[in-house]
C-alpha positions in Angstrom: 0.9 -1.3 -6.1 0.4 2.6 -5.9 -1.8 3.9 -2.7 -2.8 7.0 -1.6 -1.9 8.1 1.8 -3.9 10.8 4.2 -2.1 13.0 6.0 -3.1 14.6 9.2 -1.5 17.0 11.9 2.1 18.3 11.4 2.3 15.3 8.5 0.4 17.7 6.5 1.9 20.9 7.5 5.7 19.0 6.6 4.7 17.8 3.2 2.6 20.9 2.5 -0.6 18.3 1.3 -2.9 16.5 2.5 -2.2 13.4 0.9 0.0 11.9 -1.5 0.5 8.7 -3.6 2.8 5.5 -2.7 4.3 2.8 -4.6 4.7 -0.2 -2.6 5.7 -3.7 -3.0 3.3 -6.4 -3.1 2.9 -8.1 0.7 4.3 -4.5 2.3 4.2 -4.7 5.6 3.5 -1.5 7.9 7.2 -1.4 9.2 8.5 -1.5 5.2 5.7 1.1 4.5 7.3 3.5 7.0 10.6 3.1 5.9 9.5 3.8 2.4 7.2 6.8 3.1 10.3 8.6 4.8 12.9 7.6 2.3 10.1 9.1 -0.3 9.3 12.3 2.0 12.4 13.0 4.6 10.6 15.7 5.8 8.4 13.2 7.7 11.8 12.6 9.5 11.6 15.2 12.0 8.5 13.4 13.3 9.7 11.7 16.3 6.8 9.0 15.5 3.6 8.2 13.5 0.8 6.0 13.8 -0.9 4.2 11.0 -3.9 3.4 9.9 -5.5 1.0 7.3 -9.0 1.3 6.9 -10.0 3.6 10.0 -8.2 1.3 12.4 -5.1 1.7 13.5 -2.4 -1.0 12.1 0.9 -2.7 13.9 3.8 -2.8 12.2 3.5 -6.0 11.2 0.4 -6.0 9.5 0.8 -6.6 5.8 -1.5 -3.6 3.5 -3.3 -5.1 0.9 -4.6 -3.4 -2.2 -7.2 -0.8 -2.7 -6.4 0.0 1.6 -7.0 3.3 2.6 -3.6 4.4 4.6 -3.3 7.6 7.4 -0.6 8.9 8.6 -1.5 10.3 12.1 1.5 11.9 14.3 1.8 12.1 17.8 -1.0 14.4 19.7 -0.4 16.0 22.7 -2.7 18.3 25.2 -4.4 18.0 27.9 
């Protein structure tokens, strides 16, 4: 199933878009999603971590993504 990802932060500024498009398999998990997402885009790599989220809510990594999901990649923030 393709899906279309938001990117946010220094995800955007790496891939130079704010969003791209994803093939995954069906029953994907979060964890496989990752793993696929870098091997498509190693310059998410450098990123020392990433949340995601399904949906506006932030998703483990066992969570399986269903079809039609809205998916965000959100890095690590820091500040204070």
């Amino acid at each position: 199933m393709k899906t279309n990802v938001l990117l946010f932060g220094i995800a955007t500024d790496l891939i130079g878009s704010a969003s791209l498009e994803v093939t995954l398999p069906i029953n994907c998990t979060v964890s496989d999603f990752k793993k696929l997402l870098v091997k498509q885009e190693p310059k998410l790599e450098s990123m020392s971590s990433f949340a995601v989220a399904i949906n506006e809510s932030y998703a483990k990594d066992d969570v399986i993504i269903k079809e039609n999901s809205t998916i965000a990649i959100i890095p690590p923030v820091s500040g204070g």
